[in-house]
Backbone as CSV, one residue per row, in Angstrom:
resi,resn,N_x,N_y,N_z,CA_x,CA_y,CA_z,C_x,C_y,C_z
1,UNK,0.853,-1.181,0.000,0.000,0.000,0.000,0.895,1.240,0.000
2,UNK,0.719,2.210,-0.984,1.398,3.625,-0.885,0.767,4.352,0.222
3,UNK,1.881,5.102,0.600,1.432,6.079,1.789,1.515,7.058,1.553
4,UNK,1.730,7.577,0.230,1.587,8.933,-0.650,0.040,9.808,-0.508
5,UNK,0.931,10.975,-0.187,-0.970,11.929,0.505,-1.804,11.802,-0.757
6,UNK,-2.766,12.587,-0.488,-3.709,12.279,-1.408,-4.681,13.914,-1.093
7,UNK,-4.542,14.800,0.412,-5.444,14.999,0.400,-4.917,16.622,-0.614
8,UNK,-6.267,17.344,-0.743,-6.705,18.394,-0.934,-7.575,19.197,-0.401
9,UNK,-6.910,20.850,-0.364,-7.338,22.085,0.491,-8.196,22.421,-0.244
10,UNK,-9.570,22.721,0.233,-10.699,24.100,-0.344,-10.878,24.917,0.286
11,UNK,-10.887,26.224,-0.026,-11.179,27.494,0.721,-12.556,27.363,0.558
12,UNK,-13.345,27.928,1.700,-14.861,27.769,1.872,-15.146,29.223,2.470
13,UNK,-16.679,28.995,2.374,-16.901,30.778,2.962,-16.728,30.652,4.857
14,UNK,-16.673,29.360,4.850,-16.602,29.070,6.794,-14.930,28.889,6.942
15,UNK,-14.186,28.555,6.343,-12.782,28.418,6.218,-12.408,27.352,5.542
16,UNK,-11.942,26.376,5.905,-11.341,25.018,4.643,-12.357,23.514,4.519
17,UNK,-11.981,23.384,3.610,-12.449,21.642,4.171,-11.108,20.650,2.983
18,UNK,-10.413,20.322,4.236,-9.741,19.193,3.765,-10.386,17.663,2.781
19,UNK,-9.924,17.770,1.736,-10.707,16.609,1.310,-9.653,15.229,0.639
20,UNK,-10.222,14.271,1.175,-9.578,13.171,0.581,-10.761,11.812,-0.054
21,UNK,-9.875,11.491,-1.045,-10.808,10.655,-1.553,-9.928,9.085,-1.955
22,UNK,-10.381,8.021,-1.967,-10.488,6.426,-2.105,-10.965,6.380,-2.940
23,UNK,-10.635,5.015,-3.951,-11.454,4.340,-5.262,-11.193,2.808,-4.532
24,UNK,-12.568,2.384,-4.705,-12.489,1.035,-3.630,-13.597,-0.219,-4.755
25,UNK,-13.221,-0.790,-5.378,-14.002,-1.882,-6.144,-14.659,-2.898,-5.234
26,UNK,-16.018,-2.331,-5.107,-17.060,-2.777,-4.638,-18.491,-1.771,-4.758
27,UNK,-19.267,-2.398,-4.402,-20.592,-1.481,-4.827,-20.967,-0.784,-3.494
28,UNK,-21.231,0.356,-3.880,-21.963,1.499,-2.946,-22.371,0.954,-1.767
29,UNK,-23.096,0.095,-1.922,-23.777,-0.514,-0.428,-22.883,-1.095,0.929
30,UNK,-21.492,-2.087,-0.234,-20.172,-2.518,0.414,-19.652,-1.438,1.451
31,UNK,-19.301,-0.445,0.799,-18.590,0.311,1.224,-19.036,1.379,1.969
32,UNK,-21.012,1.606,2.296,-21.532,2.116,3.239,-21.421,0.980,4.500
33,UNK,-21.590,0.570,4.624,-21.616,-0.841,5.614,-20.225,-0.628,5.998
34,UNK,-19.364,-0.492,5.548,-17.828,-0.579,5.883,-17.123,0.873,7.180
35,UNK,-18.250,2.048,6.318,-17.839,3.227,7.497,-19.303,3.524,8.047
36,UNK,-20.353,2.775,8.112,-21.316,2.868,9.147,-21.834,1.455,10.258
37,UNK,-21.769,0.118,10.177,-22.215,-0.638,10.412,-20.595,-0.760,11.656
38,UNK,-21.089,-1.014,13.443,-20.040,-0.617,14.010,-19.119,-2.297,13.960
39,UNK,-19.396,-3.633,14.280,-18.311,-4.379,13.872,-17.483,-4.243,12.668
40,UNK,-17.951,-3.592,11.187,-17.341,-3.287,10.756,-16.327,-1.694,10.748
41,UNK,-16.485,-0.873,11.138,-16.312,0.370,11.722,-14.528,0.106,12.595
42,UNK,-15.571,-1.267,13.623,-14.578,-1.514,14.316,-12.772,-1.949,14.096
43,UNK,-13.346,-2.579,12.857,-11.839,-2.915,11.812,-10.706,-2.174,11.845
44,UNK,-11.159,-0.618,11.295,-10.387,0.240,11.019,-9.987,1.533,11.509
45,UNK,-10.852,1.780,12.513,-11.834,3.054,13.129,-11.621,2.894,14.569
46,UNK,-12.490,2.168,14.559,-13.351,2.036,16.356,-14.456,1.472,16.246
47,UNK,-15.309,0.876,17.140,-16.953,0.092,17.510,-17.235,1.465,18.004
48,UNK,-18.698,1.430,17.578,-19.600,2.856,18.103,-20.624,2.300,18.807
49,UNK,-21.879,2.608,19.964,-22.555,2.279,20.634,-23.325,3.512,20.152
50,UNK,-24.850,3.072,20.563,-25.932,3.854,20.348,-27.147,3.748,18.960
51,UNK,-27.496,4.399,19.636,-29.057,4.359,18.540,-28.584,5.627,17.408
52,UNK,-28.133,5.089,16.429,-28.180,5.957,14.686,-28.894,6.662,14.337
53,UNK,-29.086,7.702,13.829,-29.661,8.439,13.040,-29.549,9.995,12.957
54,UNK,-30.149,10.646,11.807,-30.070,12.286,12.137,-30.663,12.871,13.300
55,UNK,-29.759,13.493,13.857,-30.625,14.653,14.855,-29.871,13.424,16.171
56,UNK,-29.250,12.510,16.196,-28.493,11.955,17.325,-27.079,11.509,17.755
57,UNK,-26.791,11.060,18.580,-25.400,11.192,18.957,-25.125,9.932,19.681
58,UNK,-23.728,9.271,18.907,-23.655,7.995,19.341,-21.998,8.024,19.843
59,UNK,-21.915,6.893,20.627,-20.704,6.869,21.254,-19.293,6.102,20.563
60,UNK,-18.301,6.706,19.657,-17.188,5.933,18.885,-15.678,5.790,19.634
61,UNK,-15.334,4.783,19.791,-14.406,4.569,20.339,-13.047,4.481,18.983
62,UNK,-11.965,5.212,19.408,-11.030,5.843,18.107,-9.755,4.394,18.465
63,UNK,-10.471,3.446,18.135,-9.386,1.824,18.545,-8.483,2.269,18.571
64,UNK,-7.815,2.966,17.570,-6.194,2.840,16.970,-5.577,4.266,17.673
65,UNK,-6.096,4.896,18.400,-5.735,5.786,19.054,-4.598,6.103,20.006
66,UNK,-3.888,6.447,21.436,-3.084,6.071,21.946,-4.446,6.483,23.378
67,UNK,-4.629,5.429,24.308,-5.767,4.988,25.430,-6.850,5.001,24.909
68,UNK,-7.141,4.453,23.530,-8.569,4.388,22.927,-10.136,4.898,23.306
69,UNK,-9.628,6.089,23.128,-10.685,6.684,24.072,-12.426,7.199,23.329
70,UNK,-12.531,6.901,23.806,-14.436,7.483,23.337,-14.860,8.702,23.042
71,UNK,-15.309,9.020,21.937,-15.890,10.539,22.056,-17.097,10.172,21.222
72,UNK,-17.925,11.336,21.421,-19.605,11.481,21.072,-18.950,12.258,19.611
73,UNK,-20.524,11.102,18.620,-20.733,11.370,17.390,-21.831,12.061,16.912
74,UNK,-21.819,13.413,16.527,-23.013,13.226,16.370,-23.942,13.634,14.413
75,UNK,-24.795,12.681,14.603,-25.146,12.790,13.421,-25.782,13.775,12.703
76,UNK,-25.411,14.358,11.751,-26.561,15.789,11.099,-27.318,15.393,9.989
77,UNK,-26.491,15.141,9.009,-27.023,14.149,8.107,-26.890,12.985,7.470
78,UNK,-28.056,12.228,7.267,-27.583,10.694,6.592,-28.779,10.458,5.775
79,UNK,-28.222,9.912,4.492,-28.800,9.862,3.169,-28.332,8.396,2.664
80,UNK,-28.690,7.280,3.104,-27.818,6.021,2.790,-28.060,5.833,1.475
81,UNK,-27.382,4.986,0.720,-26.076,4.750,0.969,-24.759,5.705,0.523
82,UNK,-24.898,7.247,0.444,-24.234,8.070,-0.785,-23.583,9.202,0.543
83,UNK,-24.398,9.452,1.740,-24.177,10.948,2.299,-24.391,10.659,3.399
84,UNK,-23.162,11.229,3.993,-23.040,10.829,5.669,-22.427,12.531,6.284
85,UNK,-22.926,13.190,7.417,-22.926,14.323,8.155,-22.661,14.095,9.466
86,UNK,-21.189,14.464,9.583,-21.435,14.251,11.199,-20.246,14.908,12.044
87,UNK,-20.496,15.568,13.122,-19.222,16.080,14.080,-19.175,14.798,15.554
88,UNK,-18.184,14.816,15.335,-16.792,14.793,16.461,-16.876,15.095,17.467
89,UNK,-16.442,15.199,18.473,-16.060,15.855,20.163,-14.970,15.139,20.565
90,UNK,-13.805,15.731,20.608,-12.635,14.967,21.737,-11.952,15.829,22.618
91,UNK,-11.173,15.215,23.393,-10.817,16.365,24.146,-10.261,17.434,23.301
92,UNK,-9.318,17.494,22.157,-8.598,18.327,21.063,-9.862,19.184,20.411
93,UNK,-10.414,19.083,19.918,-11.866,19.447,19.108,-13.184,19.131,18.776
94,UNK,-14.154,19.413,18.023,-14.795,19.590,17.305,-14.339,19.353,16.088
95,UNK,-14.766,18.279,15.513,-14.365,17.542,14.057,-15.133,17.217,13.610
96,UNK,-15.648,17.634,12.394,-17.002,18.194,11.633,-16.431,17.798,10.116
97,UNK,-17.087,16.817,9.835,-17.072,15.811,8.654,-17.958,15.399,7.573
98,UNK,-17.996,15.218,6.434,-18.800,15.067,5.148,-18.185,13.816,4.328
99,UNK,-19.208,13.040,4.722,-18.465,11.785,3.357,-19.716,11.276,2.253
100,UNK,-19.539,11.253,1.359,-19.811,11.120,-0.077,-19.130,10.100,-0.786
101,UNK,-20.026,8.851,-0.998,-19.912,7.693,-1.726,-20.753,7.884,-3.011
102,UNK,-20.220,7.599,-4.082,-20.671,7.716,-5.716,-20.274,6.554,-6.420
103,UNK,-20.740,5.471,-7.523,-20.751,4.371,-8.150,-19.890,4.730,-9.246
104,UNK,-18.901,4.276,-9.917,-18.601,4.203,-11.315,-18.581,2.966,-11.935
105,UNK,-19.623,2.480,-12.695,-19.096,1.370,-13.143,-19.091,0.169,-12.094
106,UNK,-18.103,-0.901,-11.647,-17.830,-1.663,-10.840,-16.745,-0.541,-9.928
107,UNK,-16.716,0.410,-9.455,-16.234,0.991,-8.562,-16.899,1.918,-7.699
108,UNK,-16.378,2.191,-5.979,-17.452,3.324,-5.830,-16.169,4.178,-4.943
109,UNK,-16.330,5.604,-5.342,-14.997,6.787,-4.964,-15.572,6.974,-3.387
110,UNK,-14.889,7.111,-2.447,-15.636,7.732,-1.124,-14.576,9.030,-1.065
111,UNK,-15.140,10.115,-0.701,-14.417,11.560,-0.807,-15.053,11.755,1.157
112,UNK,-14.473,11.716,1.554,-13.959,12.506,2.816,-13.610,14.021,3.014
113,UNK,-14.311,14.767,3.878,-14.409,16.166,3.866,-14.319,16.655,5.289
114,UNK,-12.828,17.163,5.570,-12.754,17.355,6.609,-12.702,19.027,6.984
115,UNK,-14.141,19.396,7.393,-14.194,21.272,7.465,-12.996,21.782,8.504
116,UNK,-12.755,22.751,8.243,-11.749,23.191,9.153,-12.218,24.589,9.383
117,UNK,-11.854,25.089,10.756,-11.838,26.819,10.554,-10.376,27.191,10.311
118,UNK,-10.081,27.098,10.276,-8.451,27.373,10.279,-7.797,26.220,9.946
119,UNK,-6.312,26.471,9.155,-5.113,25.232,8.738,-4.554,24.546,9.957
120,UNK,-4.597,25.471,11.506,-4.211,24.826,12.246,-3.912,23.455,12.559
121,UNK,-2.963,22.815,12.664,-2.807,21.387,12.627,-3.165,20.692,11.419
122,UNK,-3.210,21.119,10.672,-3.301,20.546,8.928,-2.259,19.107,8.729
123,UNK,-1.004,19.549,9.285,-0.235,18.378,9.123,-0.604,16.951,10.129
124,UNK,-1.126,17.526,10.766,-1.336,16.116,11.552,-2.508,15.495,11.227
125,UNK,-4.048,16.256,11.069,-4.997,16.043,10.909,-4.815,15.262,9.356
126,UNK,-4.521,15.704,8.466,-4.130,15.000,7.155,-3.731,14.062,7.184
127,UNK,-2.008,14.050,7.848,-1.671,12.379,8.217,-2.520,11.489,8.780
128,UNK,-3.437,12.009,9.335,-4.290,10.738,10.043,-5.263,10.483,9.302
129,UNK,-5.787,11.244,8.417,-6.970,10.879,7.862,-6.382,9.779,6.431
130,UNK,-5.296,10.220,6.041,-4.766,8.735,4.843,-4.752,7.725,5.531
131,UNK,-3.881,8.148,6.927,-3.529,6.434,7.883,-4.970,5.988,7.745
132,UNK,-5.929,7.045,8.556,-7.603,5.726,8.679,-7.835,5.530,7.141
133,UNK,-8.320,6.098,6.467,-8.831,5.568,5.298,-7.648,4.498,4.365
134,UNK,-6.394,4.299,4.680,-5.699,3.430,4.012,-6.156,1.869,5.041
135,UNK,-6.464,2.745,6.493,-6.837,1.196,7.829,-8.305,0.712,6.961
136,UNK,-9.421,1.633,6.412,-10.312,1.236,5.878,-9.959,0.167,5.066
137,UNK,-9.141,0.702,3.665,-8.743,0.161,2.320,-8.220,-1.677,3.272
138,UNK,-7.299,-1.575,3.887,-6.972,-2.542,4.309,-7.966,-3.832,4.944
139,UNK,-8.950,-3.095,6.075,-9.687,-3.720,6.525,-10.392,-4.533,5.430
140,UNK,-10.964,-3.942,4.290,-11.646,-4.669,3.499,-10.805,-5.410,2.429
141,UNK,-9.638,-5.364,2.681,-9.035,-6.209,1.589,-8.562,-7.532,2.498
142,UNK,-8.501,-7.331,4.110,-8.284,-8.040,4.460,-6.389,-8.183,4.444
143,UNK,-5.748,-6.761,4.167,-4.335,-6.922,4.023,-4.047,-6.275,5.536
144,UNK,-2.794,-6.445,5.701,-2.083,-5.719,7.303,-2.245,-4.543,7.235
145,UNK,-2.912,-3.795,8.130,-2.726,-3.210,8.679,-1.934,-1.606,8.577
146,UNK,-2.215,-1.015,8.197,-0.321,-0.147,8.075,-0.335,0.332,9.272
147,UNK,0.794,1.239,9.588,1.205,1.512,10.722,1.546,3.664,10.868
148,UNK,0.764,4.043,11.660,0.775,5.360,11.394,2.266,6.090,11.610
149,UNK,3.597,5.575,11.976,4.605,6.045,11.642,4.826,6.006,10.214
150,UNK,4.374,5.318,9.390,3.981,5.453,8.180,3.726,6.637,7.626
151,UNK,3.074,7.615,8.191,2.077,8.300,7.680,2.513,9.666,8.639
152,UNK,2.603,9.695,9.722,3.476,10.668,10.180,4.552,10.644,10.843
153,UNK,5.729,11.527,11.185,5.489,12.887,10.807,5.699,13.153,8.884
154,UNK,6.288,11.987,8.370,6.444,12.017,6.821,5.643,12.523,6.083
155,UNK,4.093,12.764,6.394,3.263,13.503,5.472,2.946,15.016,5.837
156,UNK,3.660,15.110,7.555,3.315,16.660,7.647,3.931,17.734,6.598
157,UNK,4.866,17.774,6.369,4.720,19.108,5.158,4.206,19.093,4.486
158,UNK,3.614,17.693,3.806,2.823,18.152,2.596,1.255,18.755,3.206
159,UNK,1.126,18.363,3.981,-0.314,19.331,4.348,-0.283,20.812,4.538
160,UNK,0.732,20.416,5.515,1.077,22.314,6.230,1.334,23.045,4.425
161,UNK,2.143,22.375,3.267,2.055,23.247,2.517,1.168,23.464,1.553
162,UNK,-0.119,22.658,1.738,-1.562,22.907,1.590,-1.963,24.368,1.460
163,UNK,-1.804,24.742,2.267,-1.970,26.526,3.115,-1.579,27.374,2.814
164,UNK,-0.914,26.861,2.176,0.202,28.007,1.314,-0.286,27.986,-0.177
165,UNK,-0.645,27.198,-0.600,-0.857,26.880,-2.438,-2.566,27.744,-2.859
């Protein structure tokens, strides 16, 4: 698996949204099940507890974390199987997210949208978001694992110079 970034900066009228995107051969439905359904979740992510849906807030545990700790999810919007809305709470922030699954053919792209008010921590937040979504790619291929020294500090400049371009 390459550990080459992937993501991309948008200026927004609220401030950025980091975006990264996956091409994953399987159908739309596969690959909703993969970042909503929590044993699978659990693979790559964390297991989440609670009752689903818009307008609620469920409990995700960040597995791969360092003391795997729990923070509240909460949902804004969900449109299965294509559109998922949802913020974050950890002790660090408020992490306010947009993912978008689309079909091509025998493939389906998932684009990840990570809003930001500010670049602040761009380099780290970036590195982590290839590490999970490459832990996704993996989980469903059923390959190892990668390992987030992988992924940082080696991908921080290229984010931080996101901000600049």
């Amino acid at each position: 698996m390459t550990t080459t970034p992937t993501g991309v900066l948008n200026r927004t009228a609220e401030g950025y949204n980091l975006v990264l995107t996956r091409t994953v051969r399987a159908p739309v439905e596969d690959v909703w099940a993969s970042v909503t359904e929590p044993d699978r979740t659990a693979r790559w992510f964390g297991p989440w507890q609670g009752e689903a849906g818009p307008g609620k807030t469920v409990r995700v545990q960040m597995a791969f974390e360092e003391q795997a700790p729990w923070c509240d999810l909460r949902i804004h919007a969900c449109d299965p199987p294509r559109h998922l809305v949802v913020a974050m709470t950890d002790s660090a922030d408020d992490w306010r997210m947009e993912l978008n699954l689309s079909r091509t053919g025998d493939t389906t792209e998932l684009s990840l949208a990570h809003r930001l008010a500010t670049t602040d921590g761009i380099g780290e937040i970036g590195a982590g978001w290839e590490y999970y979504l490459d832990m996704l790619i993996a989980s469903r291929e059923d390959s190892p694992l990668p390992s987030f020294e992988e992924y940082y500090p080696a991908q921080k400049a290229y984010f931080e110079n996101l901000k600049e371009s």
